[in-house]
VEXDO-331833 format. One record per residue (C-alpha): residue number from 1; residue in three letters; chain; x, y, z negated. Coordinates in steps of 0.2 Angstrom, whole numbers, plus 5000, padded with zeros to 4 digits. Layout:
# residues N
NUM / ALA / A / X / Y / Z
...
***
This chain:
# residues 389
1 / UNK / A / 5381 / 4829 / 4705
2 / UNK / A / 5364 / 4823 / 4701
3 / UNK / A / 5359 / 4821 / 4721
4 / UNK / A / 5376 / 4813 / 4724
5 / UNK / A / 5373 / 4799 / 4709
6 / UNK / A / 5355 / 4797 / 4715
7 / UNK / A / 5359 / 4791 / 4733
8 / UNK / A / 5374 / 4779 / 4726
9 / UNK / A / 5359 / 4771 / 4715
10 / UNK / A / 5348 / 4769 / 4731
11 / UNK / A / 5361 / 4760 / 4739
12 / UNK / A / 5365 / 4747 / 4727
13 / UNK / A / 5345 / 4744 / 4724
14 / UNK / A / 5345 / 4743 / 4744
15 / UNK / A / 5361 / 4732 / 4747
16 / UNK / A / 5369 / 4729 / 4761
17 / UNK / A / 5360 / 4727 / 4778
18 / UNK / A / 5357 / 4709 / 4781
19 / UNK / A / 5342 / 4708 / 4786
20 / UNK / A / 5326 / 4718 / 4793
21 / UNK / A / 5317 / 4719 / 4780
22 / UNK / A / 5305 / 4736 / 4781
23 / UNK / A / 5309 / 4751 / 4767
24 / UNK / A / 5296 / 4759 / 4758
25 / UNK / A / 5291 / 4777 / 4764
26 / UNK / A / 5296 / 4784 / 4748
27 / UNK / A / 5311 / 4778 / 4749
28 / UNK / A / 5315 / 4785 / 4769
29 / UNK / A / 5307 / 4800 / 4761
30 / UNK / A / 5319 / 4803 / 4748
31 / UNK / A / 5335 / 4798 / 4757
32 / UNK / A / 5330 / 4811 / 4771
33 / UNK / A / 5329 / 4823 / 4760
34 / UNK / A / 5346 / 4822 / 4749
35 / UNK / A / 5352 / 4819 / 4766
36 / UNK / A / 5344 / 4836 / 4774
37 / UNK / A / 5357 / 4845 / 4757
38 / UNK / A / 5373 / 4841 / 4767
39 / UNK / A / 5380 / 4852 / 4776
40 / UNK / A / 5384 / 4839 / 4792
41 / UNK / A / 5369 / 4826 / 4794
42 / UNK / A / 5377 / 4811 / 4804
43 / UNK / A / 5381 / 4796 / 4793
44 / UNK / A / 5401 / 4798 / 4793
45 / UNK / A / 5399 / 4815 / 4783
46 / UNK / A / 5383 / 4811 / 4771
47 / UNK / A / 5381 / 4798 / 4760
48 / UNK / A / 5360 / 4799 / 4761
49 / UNK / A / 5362 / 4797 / 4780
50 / UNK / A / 5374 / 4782 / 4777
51 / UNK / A / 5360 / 4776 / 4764
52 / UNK / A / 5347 / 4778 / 4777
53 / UNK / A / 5358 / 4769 / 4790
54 / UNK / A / 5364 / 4754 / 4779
55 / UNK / A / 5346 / 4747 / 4778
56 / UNK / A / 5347 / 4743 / 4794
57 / UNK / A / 5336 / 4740 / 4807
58 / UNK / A / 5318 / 4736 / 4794
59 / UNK / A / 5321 / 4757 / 4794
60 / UNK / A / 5317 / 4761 / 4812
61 / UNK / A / 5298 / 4758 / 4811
62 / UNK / A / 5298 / 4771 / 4795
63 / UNK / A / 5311 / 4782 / 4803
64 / UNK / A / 5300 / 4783 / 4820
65 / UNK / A / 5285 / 4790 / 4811
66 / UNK / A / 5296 / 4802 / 4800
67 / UNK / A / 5301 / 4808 / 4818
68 / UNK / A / 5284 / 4812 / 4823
69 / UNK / A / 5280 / 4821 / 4806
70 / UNK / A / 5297 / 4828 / 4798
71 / UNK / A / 5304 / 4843 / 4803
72 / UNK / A / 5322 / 4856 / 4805
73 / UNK / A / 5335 / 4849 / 4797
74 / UNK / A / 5324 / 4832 / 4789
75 / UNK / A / 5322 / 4828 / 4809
76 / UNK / A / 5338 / 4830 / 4812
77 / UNK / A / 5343 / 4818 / 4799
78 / UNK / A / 5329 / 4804 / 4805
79 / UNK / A / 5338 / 4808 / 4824
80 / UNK / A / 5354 / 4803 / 4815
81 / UNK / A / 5351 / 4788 / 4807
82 / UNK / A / 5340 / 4783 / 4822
83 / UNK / A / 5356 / 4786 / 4832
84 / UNK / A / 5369 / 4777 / 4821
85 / UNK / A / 5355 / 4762 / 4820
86 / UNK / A / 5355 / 4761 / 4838
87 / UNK / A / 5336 / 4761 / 4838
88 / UNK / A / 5333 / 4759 / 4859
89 / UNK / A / 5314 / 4756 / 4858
90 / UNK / A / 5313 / 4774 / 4852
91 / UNK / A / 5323 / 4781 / 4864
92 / UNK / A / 5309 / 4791 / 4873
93 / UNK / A / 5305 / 4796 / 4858
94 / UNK / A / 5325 / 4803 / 4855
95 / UNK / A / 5323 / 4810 / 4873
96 / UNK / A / 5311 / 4822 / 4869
97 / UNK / A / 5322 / 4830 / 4854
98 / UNK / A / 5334 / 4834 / 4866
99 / UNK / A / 5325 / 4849 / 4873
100 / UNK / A / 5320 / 4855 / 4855
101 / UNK / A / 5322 / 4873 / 4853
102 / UNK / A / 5330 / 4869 / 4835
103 / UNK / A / 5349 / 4867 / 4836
104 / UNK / A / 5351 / 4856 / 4823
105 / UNK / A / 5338 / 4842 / 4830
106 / UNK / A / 5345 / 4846 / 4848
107 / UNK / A / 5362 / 4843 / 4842
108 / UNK / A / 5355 / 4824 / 4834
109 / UNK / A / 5348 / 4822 / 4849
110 / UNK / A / 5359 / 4822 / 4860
111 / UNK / A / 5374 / 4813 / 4849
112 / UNK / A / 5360 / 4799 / 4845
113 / UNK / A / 5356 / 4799 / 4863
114 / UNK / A / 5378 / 4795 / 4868
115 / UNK / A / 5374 / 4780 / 4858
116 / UNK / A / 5356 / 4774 / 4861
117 / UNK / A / 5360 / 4776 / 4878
118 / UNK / A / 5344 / 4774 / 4885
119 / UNK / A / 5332 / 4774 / 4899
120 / UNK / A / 5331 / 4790 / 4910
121 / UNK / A / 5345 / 4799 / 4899
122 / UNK / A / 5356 / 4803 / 4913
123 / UNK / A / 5339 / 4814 / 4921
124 / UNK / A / 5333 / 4822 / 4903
125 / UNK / A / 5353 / 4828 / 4901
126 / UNK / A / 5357 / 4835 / 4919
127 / UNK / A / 5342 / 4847 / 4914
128 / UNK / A / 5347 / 4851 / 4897
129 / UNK / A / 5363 / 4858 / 4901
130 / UNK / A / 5355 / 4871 / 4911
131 / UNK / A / 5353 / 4880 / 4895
132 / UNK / A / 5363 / 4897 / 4891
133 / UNK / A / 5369 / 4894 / 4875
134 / UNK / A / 5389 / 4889 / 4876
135 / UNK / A / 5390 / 4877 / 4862
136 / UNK / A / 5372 / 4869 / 4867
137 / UNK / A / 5380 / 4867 / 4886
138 / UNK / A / 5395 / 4860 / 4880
139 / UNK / A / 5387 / 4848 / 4868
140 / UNK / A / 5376 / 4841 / 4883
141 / UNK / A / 5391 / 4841 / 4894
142 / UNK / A / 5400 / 4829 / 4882
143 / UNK / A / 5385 / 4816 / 4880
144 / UNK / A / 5384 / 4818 / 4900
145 / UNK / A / 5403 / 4813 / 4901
146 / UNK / A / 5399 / 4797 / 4889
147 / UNK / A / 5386 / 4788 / 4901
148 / UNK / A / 5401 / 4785 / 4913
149 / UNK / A / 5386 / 4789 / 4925
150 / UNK / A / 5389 / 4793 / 4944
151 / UNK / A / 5372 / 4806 / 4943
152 / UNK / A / 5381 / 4814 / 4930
153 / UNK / A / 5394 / 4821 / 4941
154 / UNK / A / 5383 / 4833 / 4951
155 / UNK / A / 5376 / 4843 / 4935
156 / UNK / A / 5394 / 4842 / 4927
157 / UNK / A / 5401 / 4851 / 4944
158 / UNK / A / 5390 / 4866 / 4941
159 / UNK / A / 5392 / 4865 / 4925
160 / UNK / A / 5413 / 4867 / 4927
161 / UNK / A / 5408 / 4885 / 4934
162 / UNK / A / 5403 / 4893 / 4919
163 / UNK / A / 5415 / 4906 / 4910
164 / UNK / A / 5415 / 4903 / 4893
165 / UNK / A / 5432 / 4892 / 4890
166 / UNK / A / 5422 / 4880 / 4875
167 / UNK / A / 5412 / 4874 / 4891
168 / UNK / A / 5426 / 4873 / 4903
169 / UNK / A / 5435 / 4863 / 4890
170 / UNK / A / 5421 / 4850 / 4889
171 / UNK / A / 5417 / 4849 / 4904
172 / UNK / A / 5432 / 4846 / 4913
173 / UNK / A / 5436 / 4832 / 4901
174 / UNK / A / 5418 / 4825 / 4902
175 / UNK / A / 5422 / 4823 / 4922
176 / UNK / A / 5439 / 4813 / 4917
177 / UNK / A / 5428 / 4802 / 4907
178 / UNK / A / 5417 / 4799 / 4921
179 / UNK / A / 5430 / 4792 / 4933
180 / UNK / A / 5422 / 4794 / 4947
181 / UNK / A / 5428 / 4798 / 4968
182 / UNK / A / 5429 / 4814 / 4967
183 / UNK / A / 5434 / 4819 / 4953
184 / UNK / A / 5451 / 4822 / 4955
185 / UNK / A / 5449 / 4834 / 4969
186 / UNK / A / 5436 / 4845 / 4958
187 / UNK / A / 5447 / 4843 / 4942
188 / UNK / A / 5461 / 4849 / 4956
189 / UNK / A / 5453 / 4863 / 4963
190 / UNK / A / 5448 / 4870 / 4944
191 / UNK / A / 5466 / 4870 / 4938
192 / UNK / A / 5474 / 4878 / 4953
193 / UNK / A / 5466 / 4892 / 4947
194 / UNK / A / 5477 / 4902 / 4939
195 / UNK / A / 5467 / 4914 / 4927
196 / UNK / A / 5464 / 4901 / 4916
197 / UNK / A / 5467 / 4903 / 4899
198 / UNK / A / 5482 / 4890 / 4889
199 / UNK / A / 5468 / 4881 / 4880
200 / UNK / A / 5459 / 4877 / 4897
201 / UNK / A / 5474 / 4872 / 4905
202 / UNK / A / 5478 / 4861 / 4890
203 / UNK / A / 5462 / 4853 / 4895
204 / UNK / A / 5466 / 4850 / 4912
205 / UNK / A / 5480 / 4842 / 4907
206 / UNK / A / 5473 / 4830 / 4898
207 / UNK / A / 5459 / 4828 / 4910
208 / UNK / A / 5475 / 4820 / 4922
209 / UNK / A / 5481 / 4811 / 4909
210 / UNK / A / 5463 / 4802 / 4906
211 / UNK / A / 5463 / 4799 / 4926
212 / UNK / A / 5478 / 4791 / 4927
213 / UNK / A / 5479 / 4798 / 4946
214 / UNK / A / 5498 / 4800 / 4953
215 / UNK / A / 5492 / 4815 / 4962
216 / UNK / A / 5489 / 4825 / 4948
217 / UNK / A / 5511 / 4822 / 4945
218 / UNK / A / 5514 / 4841 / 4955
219 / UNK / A / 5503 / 4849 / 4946
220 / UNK / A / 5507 / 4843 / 4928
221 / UNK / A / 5527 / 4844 / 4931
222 / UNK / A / 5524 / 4863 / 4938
223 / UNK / A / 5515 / 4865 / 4920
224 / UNK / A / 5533 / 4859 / 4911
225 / UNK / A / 5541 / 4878 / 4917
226 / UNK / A / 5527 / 4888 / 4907
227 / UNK / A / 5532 / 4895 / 4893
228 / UNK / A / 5520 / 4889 / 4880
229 / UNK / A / 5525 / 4876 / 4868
230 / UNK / A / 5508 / 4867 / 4870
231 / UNK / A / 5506 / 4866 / 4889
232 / UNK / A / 5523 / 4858 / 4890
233 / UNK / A / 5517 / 4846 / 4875
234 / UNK / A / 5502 / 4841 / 4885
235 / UNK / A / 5511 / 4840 / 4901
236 / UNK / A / 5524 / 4828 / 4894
237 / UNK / A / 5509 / 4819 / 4887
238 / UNK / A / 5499 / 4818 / 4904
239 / UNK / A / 5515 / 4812 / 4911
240 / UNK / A / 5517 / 4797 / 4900
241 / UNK / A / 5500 / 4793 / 4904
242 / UNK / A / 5503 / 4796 / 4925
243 / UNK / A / 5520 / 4785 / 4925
244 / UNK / A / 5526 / 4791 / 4941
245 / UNK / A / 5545 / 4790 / 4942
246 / UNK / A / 5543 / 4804 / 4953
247 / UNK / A / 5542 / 4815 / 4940
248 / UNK / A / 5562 / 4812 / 4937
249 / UNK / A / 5566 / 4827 / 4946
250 / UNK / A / 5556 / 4840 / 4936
251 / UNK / A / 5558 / 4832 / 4917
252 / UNK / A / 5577 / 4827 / 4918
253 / UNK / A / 5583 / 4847 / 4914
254 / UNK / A / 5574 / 4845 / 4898
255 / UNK / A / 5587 / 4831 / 4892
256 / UNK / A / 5598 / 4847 / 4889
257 / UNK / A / 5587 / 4854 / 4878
258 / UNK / A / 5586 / 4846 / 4860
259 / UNK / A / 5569 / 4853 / 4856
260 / UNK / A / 5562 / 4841 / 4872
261 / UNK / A / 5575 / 4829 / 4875
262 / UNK / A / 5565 / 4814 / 4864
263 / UNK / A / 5550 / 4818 / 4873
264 / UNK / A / 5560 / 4818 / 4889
265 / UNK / A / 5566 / 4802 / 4889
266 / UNK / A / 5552 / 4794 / 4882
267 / UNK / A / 5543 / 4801 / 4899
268 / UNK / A / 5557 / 4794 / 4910
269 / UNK / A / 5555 / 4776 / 4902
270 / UNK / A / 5538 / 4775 / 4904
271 / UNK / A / 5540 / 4781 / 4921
272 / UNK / A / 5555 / 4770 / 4923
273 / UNK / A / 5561 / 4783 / 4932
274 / UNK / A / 5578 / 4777 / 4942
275 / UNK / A / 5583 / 4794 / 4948
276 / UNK / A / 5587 / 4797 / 4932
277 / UNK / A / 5596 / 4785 / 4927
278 / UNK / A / 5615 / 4796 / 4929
279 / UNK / A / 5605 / 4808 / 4917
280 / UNK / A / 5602 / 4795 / 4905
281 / UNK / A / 5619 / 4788 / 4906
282 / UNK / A / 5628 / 4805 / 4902
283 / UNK / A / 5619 / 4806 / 4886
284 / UNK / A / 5624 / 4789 / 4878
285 / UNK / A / 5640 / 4793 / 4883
286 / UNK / A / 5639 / 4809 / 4873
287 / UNK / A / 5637 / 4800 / 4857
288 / UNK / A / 5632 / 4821 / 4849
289 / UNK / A / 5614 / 4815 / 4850
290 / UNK / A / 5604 / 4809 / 4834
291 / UNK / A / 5600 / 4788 / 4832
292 / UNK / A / 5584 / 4790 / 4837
293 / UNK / A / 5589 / 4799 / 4852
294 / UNK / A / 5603 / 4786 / 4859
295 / UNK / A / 5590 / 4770 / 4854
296 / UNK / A / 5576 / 4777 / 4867
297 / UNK / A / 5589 / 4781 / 4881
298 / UNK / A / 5593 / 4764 / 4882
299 / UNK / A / 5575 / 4758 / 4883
300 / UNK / A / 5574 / 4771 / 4897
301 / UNK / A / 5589 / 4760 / 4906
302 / UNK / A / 5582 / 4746 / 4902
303 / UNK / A / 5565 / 4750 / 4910
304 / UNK / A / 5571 / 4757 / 4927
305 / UNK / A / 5579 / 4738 / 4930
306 / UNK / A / 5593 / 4744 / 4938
307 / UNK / A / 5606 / 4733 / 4938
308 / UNK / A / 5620 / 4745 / 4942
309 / UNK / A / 5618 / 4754 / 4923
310 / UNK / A / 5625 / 4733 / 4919
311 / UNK / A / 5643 / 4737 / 4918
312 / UNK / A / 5637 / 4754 / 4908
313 / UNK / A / 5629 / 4745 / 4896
314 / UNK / A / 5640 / 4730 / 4894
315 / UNK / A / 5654 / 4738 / 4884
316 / UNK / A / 5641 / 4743 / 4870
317 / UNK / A / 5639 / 4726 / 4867
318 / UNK / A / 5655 / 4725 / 4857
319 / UNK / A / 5651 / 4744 / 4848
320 / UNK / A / 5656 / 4740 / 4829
321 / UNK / A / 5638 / 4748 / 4825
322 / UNK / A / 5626 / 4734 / 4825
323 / UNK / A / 5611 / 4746 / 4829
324 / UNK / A / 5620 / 4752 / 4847
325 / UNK / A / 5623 / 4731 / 4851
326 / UNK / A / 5605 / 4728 / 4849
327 / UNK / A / 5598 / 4744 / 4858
328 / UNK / A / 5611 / 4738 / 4873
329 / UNK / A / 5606 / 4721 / 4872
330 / UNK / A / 5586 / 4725 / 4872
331 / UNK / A / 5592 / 4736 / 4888
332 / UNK / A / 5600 / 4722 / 4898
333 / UNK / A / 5587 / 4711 / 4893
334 / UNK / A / 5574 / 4721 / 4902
335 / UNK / A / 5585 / 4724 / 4916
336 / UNK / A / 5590 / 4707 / 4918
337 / UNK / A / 5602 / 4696 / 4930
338 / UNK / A / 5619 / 4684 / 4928
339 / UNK / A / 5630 / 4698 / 4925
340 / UNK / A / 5619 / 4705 / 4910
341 / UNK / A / 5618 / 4685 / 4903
342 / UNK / A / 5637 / 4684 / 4903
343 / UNK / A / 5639 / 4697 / 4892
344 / UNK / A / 5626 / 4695 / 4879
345 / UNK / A / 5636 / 4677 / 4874
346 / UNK / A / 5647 / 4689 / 4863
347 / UNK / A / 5633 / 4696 / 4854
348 / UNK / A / 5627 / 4679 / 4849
349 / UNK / A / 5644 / 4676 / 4840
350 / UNK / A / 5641 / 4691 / 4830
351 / UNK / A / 5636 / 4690 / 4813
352 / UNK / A / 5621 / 4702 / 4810
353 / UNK / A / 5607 / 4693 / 4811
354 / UNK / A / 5598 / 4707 / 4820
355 / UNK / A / 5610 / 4706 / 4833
356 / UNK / A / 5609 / 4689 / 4836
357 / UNK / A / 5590 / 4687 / 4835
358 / UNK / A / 5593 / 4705 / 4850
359 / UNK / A / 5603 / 4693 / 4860
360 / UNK / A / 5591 / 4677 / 4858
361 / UNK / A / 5579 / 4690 / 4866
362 / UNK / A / 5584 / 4698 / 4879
363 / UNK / A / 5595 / 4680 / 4886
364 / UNK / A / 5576 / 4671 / 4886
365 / UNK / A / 5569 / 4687 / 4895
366 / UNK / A / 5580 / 4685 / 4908
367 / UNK / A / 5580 / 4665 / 4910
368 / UNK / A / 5562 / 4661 / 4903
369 / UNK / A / 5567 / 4648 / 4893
370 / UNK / A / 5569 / 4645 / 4874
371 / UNK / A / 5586 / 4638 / 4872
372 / UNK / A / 5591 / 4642 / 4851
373 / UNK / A / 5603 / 4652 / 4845
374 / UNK / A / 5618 / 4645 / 4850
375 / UNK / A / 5631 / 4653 / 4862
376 / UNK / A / 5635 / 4634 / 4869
377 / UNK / A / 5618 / 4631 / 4877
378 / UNK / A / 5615 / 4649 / 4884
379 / UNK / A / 5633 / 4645 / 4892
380 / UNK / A / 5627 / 4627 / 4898
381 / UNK / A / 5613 / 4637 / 4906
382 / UNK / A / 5621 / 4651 / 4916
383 / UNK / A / 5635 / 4639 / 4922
384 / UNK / A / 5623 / 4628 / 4930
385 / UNK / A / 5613 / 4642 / 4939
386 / UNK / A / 5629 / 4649 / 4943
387 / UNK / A / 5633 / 4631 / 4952
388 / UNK / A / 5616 / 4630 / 4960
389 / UNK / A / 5619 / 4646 / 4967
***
């Protein structure tokens, strides 16, 4: 408590960083010390770090001679609030810790090092992950995915063949990150591995999703029929992020199943997938599916832009249930055309306001013009097109 009340008196004597002004010793002293009590050093998880950090960057001239003289856990402090203080003109300095033989200052090396970012990091970190340990590779295989640098690829691909899953897992999301040519094809080759275990291949998953690469659709729709819960999760979720309506075919089974069917469609908008449009029709049709359920099926029609789903959705418009009106009317709005104007006339004569400021919406989507909120001008509008055509 004491500690804890002594670093909240520090900070209101320091104040808020405004300006460089240079801390005394004594007081970097004292802060590095409470701060070397916590059990996480980095600023987000100890109020002396956060201290250190919020005098801002007068404290990097102290810190940087702290560094050459503290050490264990006090250097792993300094490294942190170096780090968090973006102190570039002592990044050879932060370099150096990275191959300390003390875990602690390693590990606050290397995060300071993600966000320092500087000079000759890419070279210091392809050599540190040629180190044994699993959690110290998979650490330096992180910061290696955060330069975004194409020499990191190289030391990463090595890196990919160690056994330990905690360094497969990092490592093939540290290559998504990177975003490089290539990629894919090594991310590819790791996951058609079959031995894998369900964490690994979670991370492949996402490692598709991070790529965005419509190649990866095969291999993340095979992962729907595995039987675990979160592969399937993460192959739903990779496919949002991939959009490819050609995933139709492989998720459009699932709107059977109540447990996935939200998911399911929400996959199918975003992929505004057009082969599923039948699928979709059937369940809005059913009416035995929750609100929530019936809302995002029509945003899935609305997104494949099919304009044979128009006399589908046109008869909702009249659905006493204002809710169904505007999810129909958000549908044909998306989809667009004369034949989905026509109809939204009615809802503007309704009187929920929700249905009409629906209707409003989707008839200026489709026209591109702001004409109010009566029905007479939409109608002026439509008839004239419809004589100019």
């Amino acid at each position: 408590m004491f500690s804890r009340t002594l670093v909240l008196v520090l900070m209101l004597l320091i104040g808020p960083s405004v300006s460089a002004k240079t801390p005394s010793m004594g007081t970097l002293k004292t802060l590095v010390g409470k701060a070397a009590e916590c059990p996480v050093v980095q600023a987000g998880r100890c109020e002396a770090t956060k201290a250190i950090v919020s005098l801002g960057k007068g404290a990097i001239v102290g810190l940087g001679k702290l560094l050459k003289t503290t050490k264990k856990k006090k250097k792993a402090v300094v490294l942190a609030a170096l780090g968090d203080l973006r102190a570039v003109e002592l990044g050879a300095a932060i370099l150096q810790q990275v191959n300390s033989k003390d875990p602690l200052v390693k590990h606050a090396a290397v995060i300071a090092t993600t966000r320092i970012k500087p000079k000759g990091a890419v070279k210091v970190l392809a050599k540190a992950i040629g180190v044994t340990d699993p959690v110290q590779k998979a650490m330096v295989a992180a910061a290696l995915g955060q330069t975004r640098s194409p020499a990191a690829f190289k030391p990463l691909t090595m890196a990919l063949k160690h056994p330990h899953p905690r360094v497969q897992i990092t490592v093939v999301q540290a290559l998504a990150q990177l975003g490089l040519d290539g990629v894919f094809e090594e991310i590819k080759a790791f996951h058609e591995n079959a031995s894998h275990k369900p964490p690994v291949q979670i991370a492949n998953l996402r490692a598709f999703a991070i790529l965005k690469d419509k190649r990866a659709t095969p291999l993340v729709t095979a992962a729907l029929n595995k039987g675990s819960v979160p592969i399937r999760k993460a192959a739903l979720k990779a496919l949002k992020a991939l959009r490819d309506p050609a995933c139709a075919a492989a998720v459009i089974p699932l709107l059977k199943d109540r447990v996935w069917v939200l998911e399911a469609v929400h996959v199918l908008a975003l992929s505004a997938a057009k082969d599923a449009l039948p699928a979709l029709i059937r369940i809005i049709r059913d009416r035995n599916h929750p609100a929530n359920v019936i809302e995002k099926v029509f945003w899935a029609i609305g997104e494949t832009k099919e304009t044979s789903a128009i006399p589908t959705l046109l008869p909702y418009l009249k659905d006493p249930q204002a809710d169904t009106v505007v999810w129909a009317a958000a549908a044909l709005g998306r989809i667009g055309g004369k034949e989905a104007a026509f109809g939204l006339f009615d809802a503007l004569k309704r009187d929920e306001k929700e249905v009409k400021n629906m209707a409003i919406w989707a008839l200026e989507k489709i026209s591109g013009k702001r004409l109010g909120k009566t029905a007479e001008r939409w109608e002026t509008w439509v008839f004239d097109k419809t004589r100019k055509q």
